[in-house]
C-alpha positions in Angstrom: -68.2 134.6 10.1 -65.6 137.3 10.3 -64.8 139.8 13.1 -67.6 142.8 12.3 -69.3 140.8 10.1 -73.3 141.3 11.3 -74.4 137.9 11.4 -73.1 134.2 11.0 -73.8 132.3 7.7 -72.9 133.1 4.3 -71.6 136.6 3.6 -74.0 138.5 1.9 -75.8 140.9 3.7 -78.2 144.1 2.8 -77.7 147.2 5.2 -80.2 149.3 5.6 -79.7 152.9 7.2 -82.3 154.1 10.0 -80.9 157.1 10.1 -80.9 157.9 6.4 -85.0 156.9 6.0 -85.7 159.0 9.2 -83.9 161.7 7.1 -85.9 161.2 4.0 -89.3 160.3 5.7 -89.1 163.8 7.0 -87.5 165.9 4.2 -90.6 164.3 2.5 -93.0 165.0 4.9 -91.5 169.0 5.3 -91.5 168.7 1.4 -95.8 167.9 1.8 -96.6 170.0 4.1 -99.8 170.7 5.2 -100.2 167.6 3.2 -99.7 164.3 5.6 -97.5 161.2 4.0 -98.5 157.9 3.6 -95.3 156.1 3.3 -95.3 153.1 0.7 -94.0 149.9 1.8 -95.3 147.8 -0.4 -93.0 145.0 -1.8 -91.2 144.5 0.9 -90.7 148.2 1.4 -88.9 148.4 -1.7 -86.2 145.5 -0.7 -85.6 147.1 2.4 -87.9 144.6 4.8 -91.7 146.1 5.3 -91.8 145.4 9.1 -88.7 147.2 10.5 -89.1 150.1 7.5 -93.0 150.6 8.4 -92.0 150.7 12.2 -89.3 153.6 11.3 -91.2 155.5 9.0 -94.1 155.7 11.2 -91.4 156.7 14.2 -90.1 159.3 11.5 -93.4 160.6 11.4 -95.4 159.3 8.3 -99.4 158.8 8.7 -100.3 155.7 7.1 -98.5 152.8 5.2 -99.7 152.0 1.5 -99.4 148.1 0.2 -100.4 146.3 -2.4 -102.5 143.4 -1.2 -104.0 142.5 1.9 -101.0 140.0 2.7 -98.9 143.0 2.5 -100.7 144.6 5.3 -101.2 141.2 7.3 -97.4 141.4 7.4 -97.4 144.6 8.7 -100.1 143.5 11.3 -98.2 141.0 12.4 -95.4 142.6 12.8 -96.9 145.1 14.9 -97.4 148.0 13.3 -100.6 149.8 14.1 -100.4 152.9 12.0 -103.6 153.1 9.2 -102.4 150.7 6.4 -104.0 151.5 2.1 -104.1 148.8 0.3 -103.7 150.3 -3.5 -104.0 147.1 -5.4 -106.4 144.2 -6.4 -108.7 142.9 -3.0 -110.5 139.6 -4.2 -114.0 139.1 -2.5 -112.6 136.3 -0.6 -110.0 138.0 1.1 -113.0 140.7 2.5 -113.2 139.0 5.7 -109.0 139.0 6.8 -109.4 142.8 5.7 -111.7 143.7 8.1 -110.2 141.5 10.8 -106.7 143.3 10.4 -108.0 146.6 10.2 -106.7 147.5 6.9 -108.1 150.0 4.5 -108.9 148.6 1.0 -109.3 150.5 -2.4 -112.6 149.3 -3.5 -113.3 148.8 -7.5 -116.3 146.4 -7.6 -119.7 145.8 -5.9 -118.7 142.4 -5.2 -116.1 143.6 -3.2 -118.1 146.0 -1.5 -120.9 143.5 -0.7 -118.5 140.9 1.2 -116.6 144.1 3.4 -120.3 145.4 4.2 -121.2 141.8 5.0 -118.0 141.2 7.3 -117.8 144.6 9.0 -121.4 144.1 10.3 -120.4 141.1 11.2 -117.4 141.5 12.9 -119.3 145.1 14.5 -117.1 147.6 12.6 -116.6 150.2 10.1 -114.5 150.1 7.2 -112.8 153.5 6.1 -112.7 152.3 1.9 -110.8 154.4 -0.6 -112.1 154.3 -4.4 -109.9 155.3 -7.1 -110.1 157.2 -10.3 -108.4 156.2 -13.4 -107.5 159.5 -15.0 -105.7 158.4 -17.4 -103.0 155.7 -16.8 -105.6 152.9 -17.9 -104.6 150.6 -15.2 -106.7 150.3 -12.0 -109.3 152.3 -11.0 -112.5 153.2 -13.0 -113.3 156.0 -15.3 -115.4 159.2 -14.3 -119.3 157.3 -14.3 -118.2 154.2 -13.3 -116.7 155.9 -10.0 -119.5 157.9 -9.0 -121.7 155.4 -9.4 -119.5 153.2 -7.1 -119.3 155.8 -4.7 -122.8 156.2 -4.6 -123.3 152.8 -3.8 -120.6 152.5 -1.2 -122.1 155.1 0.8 -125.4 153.3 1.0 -123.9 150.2 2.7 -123.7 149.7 6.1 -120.7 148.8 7.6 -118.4 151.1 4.9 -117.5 155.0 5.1 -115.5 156.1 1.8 -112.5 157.9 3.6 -110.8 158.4 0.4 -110.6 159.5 -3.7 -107.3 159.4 -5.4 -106.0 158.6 -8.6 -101.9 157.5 -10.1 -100.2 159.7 -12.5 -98.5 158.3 -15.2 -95.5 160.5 -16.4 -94.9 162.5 -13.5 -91.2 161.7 -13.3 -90.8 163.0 -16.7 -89.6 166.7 -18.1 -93.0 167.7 -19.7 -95.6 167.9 -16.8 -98.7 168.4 -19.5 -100.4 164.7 -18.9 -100.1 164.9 -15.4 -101.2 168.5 -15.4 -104.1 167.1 -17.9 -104.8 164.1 -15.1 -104.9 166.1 -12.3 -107.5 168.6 -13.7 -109.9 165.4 -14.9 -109.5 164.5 -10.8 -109.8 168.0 -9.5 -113.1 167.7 -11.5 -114.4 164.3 -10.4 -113.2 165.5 -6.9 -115.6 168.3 -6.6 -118.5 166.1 -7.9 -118.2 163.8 -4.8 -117.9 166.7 -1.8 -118.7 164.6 0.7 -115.4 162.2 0.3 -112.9 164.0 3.0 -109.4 162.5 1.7 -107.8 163.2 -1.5 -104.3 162.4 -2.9 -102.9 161.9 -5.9 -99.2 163.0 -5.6 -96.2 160.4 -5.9 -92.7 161.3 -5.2 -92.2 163.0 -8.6 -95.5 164.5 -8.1 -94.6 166.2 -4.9 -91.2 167.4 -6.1 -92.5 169.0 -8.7 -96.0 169.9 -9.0 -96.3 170.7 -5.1 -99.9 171.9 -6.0 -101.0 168.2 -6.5 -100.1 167.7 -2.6 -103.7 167.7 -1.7 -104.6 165.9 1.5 -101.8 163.1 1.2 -98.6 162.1 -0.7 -97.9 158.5 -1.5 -94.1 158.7 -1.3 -92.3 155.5 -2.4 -88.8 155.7 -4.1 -87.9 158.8 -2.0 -88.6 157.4 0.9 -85.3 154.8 -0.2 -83.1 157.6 -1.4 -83.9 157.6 -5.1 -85.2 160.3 -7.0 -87.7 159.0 -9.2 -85.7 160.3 -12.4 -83.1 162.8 -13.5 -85.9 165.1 -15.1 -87.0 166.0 -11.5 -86.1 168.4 -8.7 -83.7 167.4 -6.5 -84.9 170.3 -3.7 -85.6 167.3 -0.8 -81.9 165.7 0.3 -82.6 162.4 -0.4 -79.9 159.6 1.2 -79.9 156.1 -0.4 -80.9 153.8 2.7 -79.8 150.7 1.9 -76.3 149.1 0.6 -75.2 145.5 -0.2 -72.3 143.8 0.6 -70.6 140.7 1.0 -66.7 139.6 1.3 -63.8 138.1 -0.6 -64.0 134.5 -0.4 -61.6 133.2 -2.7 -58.3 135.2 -4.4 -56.7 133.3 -7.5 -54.3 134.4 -9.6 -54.5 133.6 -13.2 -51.5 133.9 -16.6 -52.3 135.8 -19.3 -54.8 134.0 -22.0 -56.8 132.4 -18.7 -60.8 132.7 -18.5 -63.2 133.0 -16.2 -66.4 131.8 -16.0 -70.0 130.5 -17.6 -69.3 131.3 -21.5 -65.7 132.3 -20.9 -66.7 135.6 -21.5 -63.8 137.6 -19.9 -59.8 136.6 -20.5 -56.9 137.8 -18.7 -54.8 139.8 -20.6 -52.1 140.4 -18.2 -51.1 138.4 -14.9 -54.3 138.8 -13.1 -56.0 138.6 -9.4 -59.4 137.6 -9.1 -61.6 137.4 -6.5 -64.8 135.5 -5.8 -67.8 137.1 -3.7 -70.2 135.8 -2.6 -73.3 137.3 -4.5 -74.8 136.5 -7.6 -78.0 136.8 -9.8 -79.8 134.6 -7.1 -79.4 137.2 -4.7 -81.0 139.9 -7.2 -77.0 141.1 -8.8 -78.4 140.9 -12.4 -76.8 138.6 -14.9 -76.8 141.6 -17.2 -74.6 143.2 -15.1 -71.5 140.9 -16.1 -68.6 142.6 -17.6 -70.0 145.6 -17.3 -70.7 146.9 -13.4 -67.6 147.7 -10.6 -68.0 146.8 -7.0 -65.3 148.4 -4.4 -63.3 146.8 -2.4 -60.4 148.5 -0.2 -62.5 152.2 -1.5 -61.6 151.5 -5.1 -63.5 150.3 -8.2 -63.1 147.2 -9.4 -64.7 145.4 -12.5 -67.0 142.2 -12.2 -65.1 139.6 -14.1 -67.1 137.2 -16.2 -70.6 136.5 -16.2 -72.2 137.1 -13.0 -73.3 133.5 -11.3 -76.7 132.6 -9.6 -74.7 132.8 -6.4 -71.4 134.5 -6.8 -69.7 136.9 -8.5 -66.2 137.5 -9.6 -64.2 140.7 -9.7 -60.9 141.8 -11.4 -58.8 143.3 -8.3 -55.6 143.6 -9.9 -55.7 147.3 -9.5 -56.6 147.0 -5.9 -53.7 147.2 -3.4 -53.3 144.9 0.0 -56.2 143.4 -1.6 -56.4 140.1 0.9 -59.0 137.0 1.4 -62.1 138.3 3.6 -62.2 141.9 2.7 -65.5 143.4 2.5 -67.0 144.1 -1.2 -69.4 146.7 -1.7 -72.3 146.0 -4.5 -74.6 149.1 -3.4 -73.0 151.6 -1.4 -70.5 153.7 -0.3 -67.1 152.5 0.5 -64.8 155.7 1.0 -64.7 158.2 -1.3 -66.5 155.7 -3.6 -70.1 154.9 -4.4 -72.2 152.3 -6.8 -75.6 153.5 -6.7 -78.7 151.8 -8.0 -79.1 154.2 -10.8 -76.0 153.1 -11.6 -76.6 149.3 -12.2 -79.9 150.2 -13.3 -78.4 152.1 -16.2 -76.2 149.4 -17.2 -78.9 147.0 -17.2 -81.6 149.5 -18.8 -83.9 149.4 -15.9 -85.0 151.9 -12.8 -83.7 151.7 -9.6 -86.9 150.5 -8.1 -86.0 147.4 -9.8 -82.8 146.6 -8.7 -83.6 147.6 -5.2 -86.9 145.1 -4.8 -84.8 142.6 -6.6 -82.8 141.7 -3.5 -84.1 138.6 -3.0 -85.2 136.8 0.8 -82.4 135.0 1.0 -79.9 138.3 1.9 -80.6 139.1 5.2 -81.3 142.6 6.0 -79.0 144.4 8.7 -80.8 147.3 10.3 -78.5 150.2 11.6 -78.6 153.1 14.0 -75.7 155.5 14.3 -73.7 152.8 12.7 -74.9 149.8 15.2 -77.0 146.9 14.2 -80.1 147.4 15.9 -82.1 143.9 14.2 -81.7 141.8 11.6 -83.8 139.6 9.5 -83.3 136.8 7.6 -84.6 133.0 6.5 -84.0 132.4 9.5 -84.8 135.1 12.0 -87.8 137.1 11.5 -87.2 141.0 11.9 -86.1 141.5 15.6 -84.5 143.5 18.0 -80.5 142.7 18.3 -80.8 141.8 22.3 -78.2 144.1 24.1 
């Protein structure tokens, strides 16, 4: 561990800015307006650790946490977060009885789901709020137009149940021609007014909600935003949107290699000049993709520098030739800003012809996540400490 380093153990770390998702939760939320914002935190909130980032959206001021399966919102649970927590995806019969007990508020697509949550909540002396979804056109989850009503109808029969919610997913939102999603959001707006009596509609995602405002509705389900990202070039940018989360690790090794020397798996990059390399300590393991070998920079001392070689499962190497007072220990910047520099997730995602939503919830466990305020570590989580308070 080095001086300023956030935690002991191997240095590679994952910072994530409180500040800069308070900033987006509620450029979002201003954004929605009157509609409220459920705040998606599913897979892991995006890389970014559900548990701390559902606790700060929620202190931001979003209304309710979406996940993807009930041991999303167990998590959650757990981790103490009270605020109401959608679960968007797949709910198995079995699993009817833990999402009663944890309070959580399923998407219902099945009688056989509906049976076992009836059973349990009259069991267990409650009412589930359920959600039922419409599949306007994505052909995904959800059911079609008469397979919805006649779910609905049947939901509202059984005790134990209230159907709090009708929404459906749009497919294309984040691209330049809004006519699908303009098409999907009529075929809702239609099964919408055939079921009157169902109080909470949404439909909007982040690209949704930047640029069809009208599809706002009762909620917004904002996910990449919430991170920083914009969901694609082909929307508006009106909401300032700060990327929350940057990864970093150090110099661990400096070697200097002749002209005609190679570096690593494959030999796939050769000096051509006297060279300094350095080794840090991040790889594909931690969720730096392979693809990005020869091809990405990193910054160290505020400069560029190319990754050398093919990236390893557990370190990289970098060409710092360029760099100046370049010395053993000095911090390199994968994601993030690092003076008047920046590698962005769009950026690696470009390079390896992907979406920033992938690179960002393909930081894997094993980086532990630093959680800021004003510049301050305020918790940290990692395989070996569970998302706490830093004690002061």
């Amino acid at each position: 561990m080095l001086p300023g380093d956030p935690l002991p153990g191997r240095p590679a770390w994952a910072e994530i800015d409180l500040d800069a998702l308070t900033e987006n939760v509620r450029a979002l939320k201003d954004q929605a307006r009157p509609a409220g914002l459920i705040a998606m935190v599913k897979a892991n909130a995006y890389g970014h650790g559900a548990v701390m980032v559902a606790r700060a959206a929620v202190e931001a001021g979003a209304d309710r946490l979406g996940v993807t399966c009930v041991d999303e919102g167990v998590e959650l649970r757990e981790g103490g977060v009270t605020a109401p927590i959608l679960i968007l995806g797949h709910t198995p019969p079995h699993d009817a009885e833990r999402t009663v007990r944890y309070d959580l508020t399923p998407t219902v697509n099945g009688r056989d789901l509906a049976d076992a949550l009836s059973r349990h909540a009259v069991a267990l002396g409650r009412t589930v709020p359920v959600h039922v979804k419409l599949d306007s056109g994505m052909n995904r989850y959800g059911l079609p137009e008469e397979g919805l009503l006649d779910l609905a109808a049947y939901l509202r029969r059984l005790p134990g149940l209230q159907v709090e919610g009708l929404y459906t997913h749009f497919a294309a939102a984040d691209e330049a021609d809004k006519a699908f999603t303009r098409e999907q959001f009529r075929r809702f707006q239609a099964v919408a007014a055939r079921l009157p009596w169902i109080p909470l509609r949404h439909a909007a995602n982040t690209a949704g909600l930047l640029d069809l405002p009208e599809t706002a509705l009762d909620f917004v389900r904002c996910g990449i935003g919430l991170y920083g990202y914009y969901p694609s070039d082909e929307v508006r940018r009106d909401a300032p949107l700060r990327p929350v989360l940057s990864l970093k690790s150090r110099l661990v090794r400096l070697r200097r290699l002749e002209p005609g020397e190679t570096v690593g798996y494959g030999r796939t990059w050769t000096a051509r000049r006297p060279s300094l390399v350095g080794l840090a300590a991040v790889g594909y393991g931690d969720g730096y993709r392979r693809a990005l070998s020869n091809r990405a920079h990193v910054l160290v001392r505020g400069r560029r520098a190319p990754v050398a070689g093919r990236v390893s499962m557990d370190q990289t190497t970098i060409d710092i030739t360029d760099v100046p007072g370049v010395q053993e220990g000095d911090e390199v910047v994968f994601i993030g800003t690092q003076g008047e520099e920046v590698v962005t997730a769009d950026e690696l995602a470009a390079l390896c012809d992907t979406i920033s939503y992938e690179i960002l919830t393909g930081i894997s466990a094993r980086v532990p996540r630093v959680y800021l305020r004003q510049g301050r570590v305020v918790a940290v989580q990692s395989l070996v400490q569970p998302p706490a308070a830093v004690p002061r």
